[in-house]
Every structure is written in structure tokens, then in C-alpha cells.
C-alpha positions in Angstrom: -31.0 -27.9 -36.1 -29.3 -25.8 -33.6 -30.5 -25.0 -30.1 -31.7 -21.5 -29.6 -29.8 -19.5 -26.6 -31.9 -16.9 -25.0 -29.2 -13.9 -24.4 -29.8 -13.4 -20.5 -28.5 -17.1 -20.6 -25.3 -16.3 -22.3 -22.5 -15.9 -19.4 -19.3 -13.8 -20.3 -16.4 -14.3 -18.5 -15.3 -12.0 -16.0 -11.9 -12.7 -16.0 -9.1 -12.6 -18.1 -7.1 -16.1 -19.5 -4.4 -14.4 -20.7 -1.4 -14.3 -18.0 0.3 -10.7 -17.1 3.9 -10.5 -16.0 4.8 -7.9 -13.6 8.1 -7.8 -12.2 8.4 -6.5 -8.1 11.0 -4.4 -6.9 12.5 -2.4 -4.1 15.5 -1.3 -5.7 14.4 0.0 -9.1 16.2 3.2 -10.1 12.9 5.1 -10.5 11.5 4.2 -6.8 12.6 6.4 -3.9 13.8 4.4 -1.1 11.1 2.0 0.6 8.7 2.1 -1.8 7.5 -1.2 -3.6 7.0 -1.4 -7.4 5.4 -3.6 -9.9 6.5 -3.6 -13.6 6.0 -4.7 -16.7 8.0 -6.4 -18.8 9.3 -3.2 -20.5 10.5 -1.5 -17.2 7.4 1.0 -17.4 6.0 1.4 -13.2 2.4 -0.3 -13.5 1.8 -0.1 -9.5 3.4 1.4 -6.4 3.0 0.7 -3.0 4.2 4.0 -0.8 3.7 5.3 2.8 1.1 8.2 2.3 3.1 10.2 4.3 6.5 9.7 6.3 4.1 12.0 9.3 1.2 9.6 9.5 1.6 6.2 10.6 4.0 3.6 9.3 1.4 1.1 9.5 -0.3 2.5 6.4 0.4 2.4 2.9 -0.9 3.3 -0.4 -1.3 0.9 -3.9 -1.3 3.7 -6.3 -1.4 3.1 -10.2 1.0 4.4 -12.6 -0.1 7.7 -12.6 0.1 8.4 -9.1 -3.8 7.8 -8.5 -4.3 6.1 -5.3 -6.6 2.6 -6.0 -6.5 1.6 -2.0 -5.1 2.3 1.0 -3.8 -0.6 3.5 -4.0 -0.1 7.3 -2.3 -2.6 9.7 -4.6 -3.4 12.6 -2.4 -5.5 14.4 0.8 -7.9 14.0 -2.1 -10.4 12.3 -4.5 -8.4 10.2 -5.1 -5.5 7.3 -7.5 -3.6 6.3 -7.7 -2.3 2.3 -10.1 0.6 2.1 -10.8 1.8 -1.7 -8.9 5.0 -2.6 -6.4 6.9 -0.2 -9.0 7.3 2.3 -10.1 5.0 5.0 -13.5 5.9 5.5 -15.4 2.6 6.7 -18.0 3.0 4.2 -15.0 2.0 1.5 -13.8 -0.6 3.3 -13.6 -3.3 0.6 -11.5 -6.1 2.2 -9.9 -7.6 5.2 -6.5 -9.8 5.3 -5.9 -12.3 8.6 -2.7 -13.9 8.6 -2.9 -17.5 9.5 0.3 -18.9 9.4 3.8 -17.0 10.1 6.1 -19.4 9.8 10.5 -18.6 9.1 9.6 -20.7 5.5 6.0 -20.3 4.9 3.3 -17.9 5.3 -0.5 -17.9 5.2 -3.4 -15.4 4.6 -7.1 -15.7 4.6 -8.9 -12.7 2.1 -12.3 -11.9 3.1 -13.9 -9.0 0.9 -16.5 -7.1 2.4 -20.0 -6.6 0.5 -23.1 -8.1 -0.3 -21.8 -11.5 1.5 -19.9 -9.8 3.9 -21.7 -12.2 6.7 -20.0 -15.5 5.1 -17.2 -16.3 7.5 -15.8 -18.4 4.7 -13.1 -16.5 3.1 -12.7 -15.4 -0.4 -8.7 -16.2 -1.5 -6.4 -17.6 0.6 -2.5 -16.3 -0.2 0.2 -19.1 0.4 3.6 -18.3 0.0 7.4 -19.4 0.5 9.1 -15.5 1.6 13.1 -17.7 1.0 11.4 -18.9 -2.6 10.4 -15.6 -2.8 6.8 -17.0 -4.7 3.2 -17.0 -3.2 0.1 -18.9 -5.5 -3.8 -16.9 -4.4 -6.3 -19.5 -4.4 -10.1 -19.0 -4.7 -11.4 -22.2 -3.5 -9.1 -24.9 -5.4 -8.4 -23.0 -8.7 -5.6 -21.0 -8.5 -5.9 -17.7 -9.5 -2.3 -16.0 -9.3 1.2 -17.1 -8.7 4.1 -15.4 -8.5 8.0 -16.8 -8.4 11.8 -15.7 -8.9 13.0 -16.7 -12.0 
């Protein structure tokens, strides 16, 4: 006889398995010049990543979807660190993550991703971003499982 499950035990996951290729590009023929785009495998612009505005700083830029919708902003804070702020706005109260660089290397580079919320106090940080810039690949790690890659085929 089976064992019965109470429902509030049941745990869905809250990620997908299944893997998503997007392609990045600077030189696609639908992206004005310095503008950074991810696409899928039939060509179609999933994500963007544009300067707001040529008049406002060049240290911010906007992740917008595929219909133009802006999902976060990005402000540099220095040569080390970034803030992401939810939207196009960068009110604090949607601040929603921080990125510290920790290694800058010619061949390698490092980043620590802390997200800010209900643990926000944790000084342990949530993804760490390790990539090869002349590989042109990175992996994001949460803890040891890795949780994206991306490489040049």
C-alpha cells in the first residue's frame, strides 16, 4: 500500500530542465549600433541591452524584452560594481540585485551576484559568474550546481 502525500508536502520545481539557446550579438542587422542582443535560434530578438538615452550617462543601460518593455535597468557604480534595479527606473525601493567583480584578469574574469530581499543581510553571495572573455564562454554557479553556461561554437 502506497504512502499517502499530504499536498503542502508536495514541492514543484521552480525551475526549468529544459535548456534554451540564445545566440548574443553586437552586429545583428536588426540592432542599431552598440546595442547588445540575444536571439533565439530562429533569428527573432528575445532581449536587448541598450543605453536609455545617448543624454544620460553611459554608465547605464537597459535589459529590455522583445517588445521594447524594459525588465531592469543596470547602473555602473564604479570600475568594480553594478547595480540592477527592476524596470527602467532606478528607484532604490526596486533595487533587486548587486554585481562585485572579483577578478579582472586579460584571460579570466570573476563576479560575485548578491540579490537584495528578504536575506539581503547574508554576506554570502547568491551566483557567482566565471568566465574566459578570449573563449568568449562564462558558466553562473549557485553554490556548486551550475546553473547557465554559455560558449562560441
Amino acid at each position: 500500500m502506497a504512502d499517502i502525500v499530504p499536498a503542502s508536502a508536495l514541492v514543484h520545481p521552480t525551475s526549468s530542465q529544459i535548456p534554451v539557446d540564445l545566440f548574443v550579438s553586437k552586429k545583428y542587422l536588426g540592432l542599431p549600433h552598440g546595442e547588445l542582443g540575444f536571439l533565439d535560434s530562429s533569428g527573432d530578438t528575445v532581449y536587448k541591452v541598450t543605453h536609455q538615452s545617448p543624454k544620460i550617462s553611459s554608465h547605464k543601460r537597459v535589459l529590455l524584452d522583445a517588445s521594447g518593455n524594459p525588465l531592469f535597468s543596470l547602473h555602473r557604480k564604479d570600475h568594480e560594481s553594478l547595480e540592477g534595479y527592476k524596470g527602467g527606473d532606478s528607484e532604490e525601493k526596486d533595487l533587486k540585485f548587486r554585481v562585485k567583480r572579483t577578478k579582472n584578469k586579460l584571460t579570466r574574469t570573476e563576479l560575485e551576484v548578491f540579490l537584495v530581499g528578504e536575506n539581503s543581510a547574508d554576506p554570502a553571495c547568491d551566483f557567482k559568474v566565471k568566465g574566459f572573455p578570449f573563449q568568449k564562454s562564462c558558466t553562473i554557479y549557485k553554490g556548486n550546481e551550475i546553473v547557465a553556461q554559455t560558449r562560441d561554437f
